[in-house]
Each structure stands twice: as C-alpha cells, then as structure tokens.
N, C-alpha and C positions, 0 to 999 in steps of 0.2 A: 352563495357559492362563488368562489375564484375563477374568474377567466382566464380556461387555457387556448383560449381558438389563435392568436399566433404563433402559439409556442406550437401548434397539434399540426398546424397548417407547414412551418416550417421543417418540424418533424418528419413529413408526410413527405415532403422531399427531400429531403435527405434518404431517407429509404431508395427512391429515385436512384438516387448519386450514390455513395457510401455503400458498402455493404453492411446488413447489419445497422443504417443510419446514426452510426456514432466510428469514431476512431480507437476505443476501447471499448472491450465487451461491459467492464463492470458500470461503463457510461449509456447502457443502452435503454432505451424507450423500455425494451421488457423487466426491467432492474423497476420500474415506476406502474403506481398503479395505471391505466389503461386513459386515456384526454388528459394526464395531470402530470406529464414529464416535462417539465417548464425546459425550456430553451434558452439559455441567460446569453446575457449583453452584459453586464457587468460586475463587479464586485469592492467593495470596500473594506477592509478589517476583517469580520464575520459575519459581513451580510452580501446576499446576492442579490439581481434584481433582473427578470425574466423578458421575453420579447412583448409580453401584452402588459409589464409594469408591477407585476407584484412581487412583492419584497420577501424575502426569506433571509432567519439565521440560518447560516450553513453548518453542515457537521459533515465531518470526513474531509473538508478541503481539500479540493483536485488529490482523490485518492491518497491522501494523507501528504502531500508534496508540499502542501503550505501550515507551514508551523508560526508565521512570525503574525499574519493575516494579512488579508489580502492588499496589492495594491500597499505596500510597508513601505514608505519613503526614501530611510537610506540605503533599501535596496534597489530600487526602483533608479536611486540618482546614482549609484555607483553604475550600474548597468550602462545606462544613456549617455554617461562620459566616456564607457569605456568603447560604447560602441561610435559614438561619434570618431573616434580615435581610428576606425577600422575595426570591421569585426573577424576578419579572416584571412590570414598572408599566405605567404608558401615560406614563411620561415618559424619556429618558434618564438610567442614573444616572450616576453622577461614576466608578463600575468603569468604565465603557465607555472614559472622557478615558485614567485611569492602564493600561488595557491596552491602548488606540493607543497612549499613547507608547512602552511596552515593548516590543509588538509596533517600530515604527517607528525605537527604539537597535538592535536587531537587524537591522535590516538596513533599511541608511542609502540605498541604490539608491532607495528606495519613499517616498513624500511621504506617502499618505496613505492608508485601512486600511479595509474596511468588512468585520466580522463576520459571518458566518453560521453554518450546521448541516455541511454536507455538502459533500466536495471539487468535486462538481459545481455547487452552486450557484454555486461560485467561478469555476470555468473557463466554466459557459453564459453569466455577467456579461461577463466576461473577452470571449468571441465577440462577445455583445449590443452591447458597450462598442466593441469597436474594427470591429465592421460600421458603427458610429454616427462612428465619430471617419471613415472613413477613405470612406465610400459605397458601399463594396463586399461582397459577398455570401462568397467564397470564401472557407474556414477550411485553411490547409495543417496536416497535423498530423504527427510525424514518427513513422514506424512500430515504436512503440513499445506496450505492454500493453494501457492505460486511458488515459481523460481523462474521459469520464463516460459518466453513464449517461442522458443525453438526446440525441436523433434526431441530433444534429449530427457526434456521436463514432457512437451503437449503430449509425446505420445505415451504419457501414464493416463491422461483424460481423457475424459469422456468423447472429447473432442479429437479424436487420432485421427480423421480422416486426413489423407495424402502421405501419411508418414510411413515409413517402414517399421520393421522391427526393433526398438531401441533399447540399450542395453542397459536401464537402468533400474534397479529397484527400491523399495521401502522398507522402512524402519519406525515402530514407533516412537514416539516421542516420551521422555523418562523413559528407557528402556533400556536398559544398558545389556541384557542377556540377549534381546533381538539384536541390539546393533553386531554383539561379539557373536551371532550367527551369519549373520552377514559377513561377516570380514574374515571368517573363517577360510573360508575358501580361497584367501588372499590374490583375488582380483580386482579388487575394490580400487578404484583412481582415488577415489573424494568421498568425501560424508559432508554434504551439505546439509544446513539444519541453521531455521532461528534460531537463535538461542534461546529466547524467551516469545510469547505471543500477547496477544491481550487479556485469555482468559488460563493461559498456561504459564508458571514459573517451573525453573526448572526442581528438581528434588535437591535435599543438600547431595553433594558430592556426586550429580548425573554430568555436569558439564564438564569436569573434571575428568569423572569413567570417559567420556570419550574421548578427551584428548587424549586418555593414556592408551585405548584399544584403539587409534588411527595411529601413535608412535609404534606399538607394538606389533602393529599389521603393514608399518612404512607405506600407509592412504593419510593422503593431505587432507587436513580440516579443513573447510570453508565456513564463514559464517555470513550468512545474509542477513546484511546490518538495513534493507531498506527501508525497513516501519523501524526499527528500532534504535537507528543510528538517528541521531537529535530527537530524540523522542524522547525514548530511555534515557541519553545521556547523550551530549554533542561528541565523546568518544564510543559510543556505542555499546550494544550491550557486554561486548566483551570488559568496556573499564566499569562495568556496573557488575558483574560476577568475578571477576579475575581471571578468565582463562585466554587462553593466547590464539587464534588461529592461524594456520599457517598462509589462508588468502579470504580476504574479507570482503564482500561486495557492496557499494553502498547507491545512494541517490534519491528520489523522491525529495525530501526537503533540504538537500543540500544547497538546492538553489531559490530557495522559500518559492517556488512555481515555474524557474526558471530550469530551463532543460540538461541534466545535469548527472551523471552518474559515475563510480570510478571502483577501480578492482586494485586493492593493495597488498602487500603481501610481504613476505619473507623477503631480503634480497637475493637469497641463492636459488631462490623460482622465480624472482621476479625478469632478473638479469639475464632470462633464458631468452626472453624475447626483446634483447636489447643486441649490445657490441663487445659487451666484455665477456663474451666466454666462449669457450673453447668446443662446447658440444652443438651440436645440430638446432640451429635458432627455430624459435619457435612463434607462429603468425599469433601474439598477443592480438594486440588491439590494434586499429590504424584506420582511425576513421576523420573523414574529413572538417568535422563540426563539432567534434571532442575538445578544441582548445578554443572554440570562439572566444571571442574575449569580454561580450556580454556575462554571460553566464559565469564563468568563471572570475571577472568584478562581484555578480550579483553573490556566490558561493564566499568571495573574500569579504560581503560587507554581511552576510549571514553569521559568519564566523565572529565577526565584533561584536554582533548582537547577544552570540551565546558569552561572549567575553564580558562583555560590559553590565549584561543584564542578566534579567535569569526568569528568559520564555519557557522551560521546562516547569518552573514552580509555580506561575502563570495558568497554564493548561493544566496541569493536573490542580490546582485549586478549585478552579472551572469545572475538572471532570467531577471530583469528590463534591462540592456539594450539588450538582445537578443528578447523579447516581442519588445519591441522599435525598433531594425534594420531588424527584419524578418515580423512586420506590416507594416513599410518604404518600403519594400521590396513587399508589396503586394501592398500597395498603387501606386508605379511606375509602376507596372503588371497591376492595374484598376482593382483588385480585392478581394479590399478589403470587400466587403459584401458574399465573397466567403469562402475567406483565414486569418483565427484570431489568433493570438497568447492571450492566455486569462490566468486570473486567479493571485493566491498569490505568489509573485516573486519567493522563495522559492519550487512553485507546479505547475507550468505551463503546461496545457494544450491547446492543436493545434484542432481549427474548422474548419472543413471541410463539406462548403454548396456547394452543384450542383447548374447548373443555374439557378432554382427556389428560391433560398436560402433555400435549407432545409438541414438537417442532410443525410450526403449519404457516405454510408457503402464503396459504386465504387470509389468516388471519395478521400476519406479517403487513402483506397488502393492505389491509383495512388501518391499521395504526400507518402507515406509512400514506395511504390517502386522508386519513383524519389531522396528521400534522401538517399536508402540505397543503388544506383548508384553512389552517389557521399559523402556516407563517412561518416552519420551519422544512428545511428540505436537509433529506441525510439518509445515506439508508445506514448508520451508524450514528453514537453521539462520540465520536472523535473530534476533542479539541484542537485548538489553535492558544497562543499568548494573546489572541484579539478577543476572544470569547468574555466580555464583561460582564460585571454583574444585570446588566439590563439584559443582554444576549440570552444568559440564562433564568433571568425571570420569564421573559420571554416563551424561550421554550418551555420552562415549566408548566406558563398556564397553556400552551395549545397540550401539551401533553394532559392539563386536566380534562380539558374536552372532549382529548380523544378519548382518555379510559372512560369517559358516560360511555359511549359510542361501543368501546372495547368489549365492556361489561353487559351491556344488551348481547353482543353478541356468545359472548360466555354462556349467560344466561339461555339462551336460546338452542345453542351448542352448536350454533354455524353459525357464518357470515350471510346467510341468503338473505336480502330484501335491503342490506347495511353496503356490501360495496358495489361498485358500480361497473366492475369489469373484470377481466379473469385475470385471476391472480399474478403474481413475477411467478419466475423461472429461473434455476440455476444459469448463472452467466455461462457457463463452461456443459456445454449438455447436448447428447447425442445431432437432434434434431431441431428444427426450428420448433415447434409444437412443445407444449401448451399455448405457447404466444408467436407461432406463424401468421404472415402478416398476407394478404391477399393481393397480388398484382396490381396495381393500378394499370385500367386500359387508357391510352388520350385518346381527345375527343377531334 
C-alpha cells in the first residue's frame, strides 16, 4: 500500500489554517478517499509527485487550467522574462495591446477583451454589464455545474448560507420551450449557458433557438467559454457550432496554469465600461493583477502553441483511446453497466454505478482509492497534449486493478470490507457531513 502519512500529516494542518484545508472546494481532502488525498510538491508534463514521494499520472489538471502539461517550457520562459521585466506598473504595458489582440484573432465573434484573475470575475462583469445594457435585474442560467462563486450563481446551491435572496433562475439545457418560458416575462438581463459539456452536445438548431429567443426578448447571450475555450477549440465553443454571443467569459487554460481570465464581448456593451460613450458608465472590471505581465506573456506563448501545434488533437487522441482500453477493461471485468469511461475525448469523465446501476458516491470512492494505490490521481480522465502513450498505458493498467477490486464489490453489492473510509461528498453541499472533520484540541 502507498504512503500517505505526509501528505495526511500536512492535510491535517491545513484544516488548522484554511478553511475547508484547500483553496478550492473541488480541491478538498473530502473530493479523495479518506488518508489518500496526496499533497503534491510538484509536476511535470502529466505526472505529479506528492509530499511522502509517490508519482501519479494526472487527469483533470488544476481543474482543467493546464492544457499544454505541466511545467511546458515556452511557457514557463515567456513568463520569467516577462516578469523579470516588471510584473505590475500603475500604467498599461504594451503586453496588455499584443495580448488583446491575440486574445481577439482567436475568436473573431468578440470586439473587445478585458483581463482579469478568476472565471468569476468574468461572468459577475458579464451579469453587472448586461443588467446595465438591458434595465433588468433577472440572470437565467442554464442548469449546468458552475458559473461562479458570487451570490448571483452560490445562492442557487446548495451552499446559500450568508446570501440574500437572488434573482436568478434556471433553464434546462436543449430546451428551447423552457428557455422561451423564461424569457417570456421579459425581465431576463442574460442567459448564461455552456454551450456544449462533456457529456452534453447541443441538438441541431438549440444554439441557434437561443440566440434567436435572447434577440427576440432583447436579454444578452453570455457564453462560458471556461472548460470549453481551448479545449473544444482555442476559439471556443462558439467557432466550433457557429453561434455568436453577445459577452463571452473565458480563463482556466488560457494561461496553461497561469492565473488568467477575461470577459469579451460586443463592442456596443463592452465600451459601456470604458470612455467612449455617452450613457451612464458602468463598473466592468478593475482589478489590480488583471494585466500582470507574467501571465499574460505566459497567455501570449499558450497562444503560439495552439498556433504552431495542435494540443487539442493531442488530448483528445489520449482521451479516445484511454475511453476505448479502460471500457475494454470493464468489459473483460463483466462490468461494464457499472464502470464507463464517457464523454468529449478532450473532457472525459468516469461513471461509477453500484449493483443497481445507480450513481454511488461509495462506489465512486473505491475506484478513485484503487487508482490512487496504483498511480493515477483525478477525479475525472480529463486530458492535457502531455498525456502520452506511456501516460495512458499507465493509467490503463491501474484501471485493470482497480476493476478486480470494482467487480468484488459489484459482486457483493456494496463496498463493505473493500474501502477504507467514508465515502466523498458533493463539493458544493448543505453541511460539512458526511465528511465533517473533528476539531483538533493542542496539547
């Protein structure tokens, strides 16, 4: 068995410090089975390597932010020149002109660009922005994971405590008759929506239905390009279906792990929160570490990378045949109505049904502690262009170890006597419970 006593020991104080002992909830100890949430020190390409030494391929990369893998070279030296140079003035530098325009060849829908830190700053702009263009209050969002993590998205979750009442509602996704129920009542500001997910494409002619019921209701399209933009396509999913949004949110791997996100858009919304116009300005964005000049080097030498090479055909190569040798792999287990590798080669997600065939939290946990026994950490198989064929041999064979392991427990019809600690929990969820953690008293 793998030794997690620094990673557990490290953990253990963090809880101390942090709340929650992570900076992101989808990063927390309770996301991992129970002593086996490694604490990494490092990463290279597609591998990680934890505080007590053990090696894992990755999948998900910092929440999907690194596309190119980890530790990429010409991003890493565009960065460190740029910051040796200064990383922060009180004036614009001339990075900022040559990475709007890069940003805005990639995706020609969008007029004009403003930088920030954090996918949410982009999308709460986004609300701010077309509550201001349009006079209206309502944000429709369509029932999909995230869009952020301010009062306008949290307080649909589970998670509401501290928030007031907020005026936003949902819509299903392909659903064009719920959306034109929504928007009927023409209060609607926005209709934020993926456009596409991992396991969802749109229908023919739904992306389309809603650009035309947000023209016809005069509510701004938004489209949250953050898993989708360089993933799907380095112009996002919009240059991958054809439809145009009116303000587009992007970030996570724009800056291959570098900190990075940006809201673009029309210019007749965008120029609301600028100097050239005539009606009541409006507090876009203005944050102080939006234009570092790290990040925004490391976003200009991302940008060459999808120019010169071609990391999208890379990752999903990776995603398609590891989907393909790790379903092979349940199929020989007799378990395949149990164990799925599913979804856009590029975003692959792992199903995990109990012997009933349902969604099971226990049984999820047990394949997620059988792979991180044998050398792969993820709670997804979301690739990277790093993910090589050894990468995915790799994971293949822990993935055959874990289905013995899976498949006992199939067989059985529970996890009892097979994992070692109480299951994960939704990251996003009333209570600390199932996995509330007990005070430490000092001595």
């Amino acid at each position: 068995m793998r030794d997690f006593t620094r990673s557990t020991e490290i953990q253990a104080r963090l809880h101390d410090l942090v709340p929650g002992g992570a900076h992101t909830y989808a990063r927390g100890a309770d996301q991992y089975p129970e002593s086996m949430a490694p604490v990494l020190v490092r990463g290279k390409g597609a591998r990680v390597w934890d505080a007590d030494g053990n090696e894992f391929v990755e999948y998900g990369m910092g929440l999907r932010s690194v596309t190119l893998g980890h530790g990429y070279e010409p991003v890493l030296r565009a960065a460190v020149e740029a910051a040796a140079d200064g990383m922060s003035f009180s004036r614009p530098t001339e990075l900022e002109l040559l990475a709007a325009q890069d940003f805005l060849d990639l995706v020609p829908g969008a007029d004009m660009v403003k930088f920030a830190k954090n996918g949410s700053d982009a999308t709460t702009a986004a609300v701010r922005l077309a509550r201001a263009v349009t006079g209206r209050t309502t944000v429709a969002v369509c029932a999909q994971p995230f869009f952020s993590v301010d009062d306008w998205f949290i307080g649909t979750t589970e998670m509401s405590g501290g928030i007031p009442t907020v005026d936003t509602v949902t819509f299903p996704y392909n659903d064009l008759d719920a959306l034109a129920a929504v928007l009927a009542g023409e209060t609607v500001a926005a209709v934020f929506l993926e456009a596409a997910t991992a396991l969802a494409e749109p229908l023919p002619g739904f992306l389309e239905g809603v650009r035309a019921l947000c023209d016809r209701h005069g509510t701004l399209l938004v489209f949250d390009e953050m898993i989708t933009g360089f993933r799907w396509s380095a112009g996002g999913a919009q240059a991958v279906y054809g439809v145009t949004p009116d303000l587009s949110c992007w970030g996570k791997a724009m800056g291959n792990g570098f900190p990075l996100s940006a809201l673009a858009g029309k210019r007749e919304y965008m120029e609301l929160g600028g100097l050239r116009t005539d009606r009541d300005r409006v507090f876009l964005l203005s944050t102080t570490h939006g234009p570092e000049t790290a990040s925004l080097a490391a976003f200009r030498a991302v940008v060459h990378a999808y120019r010169t090479e071609d990391p999208i055909a890379r990752m999903e190569e990776a995603g398609r045949t590891l989907a393909d040798r790790v379903n092979a792999v349940a199929a020989e287990h007799g378990i395949t109505d149990h164990l799925q590798v599913r979804g856009r080669p590029s975003c692959l997600i792992f199903r995990t049904l109990d012997a009933e065939g349902l969604p099971s939290q226990a049984f999820r946990t047990l394949f997620l502690q059988e792979l991180l026994e044998h050398g792969v950490l993820g709670q997804s198989f979301v690739t990277s262009a790093a993910h090589d064929a050894e990468a995915v041999d790799d994971t293949v064979s822990a993935c055959a170890r874990a289905a013995e392991v899976y498949r006992r427990a199939i067989e059985r019809g529970s996890v009892d006597g097979l994992l070692r600690g109480r299951p994960v929990a939704p990251a996003l969820r009333r209570t600390a419970a199932p996995r509330q953690i007990e005070t430490r008293t000092s001595s």
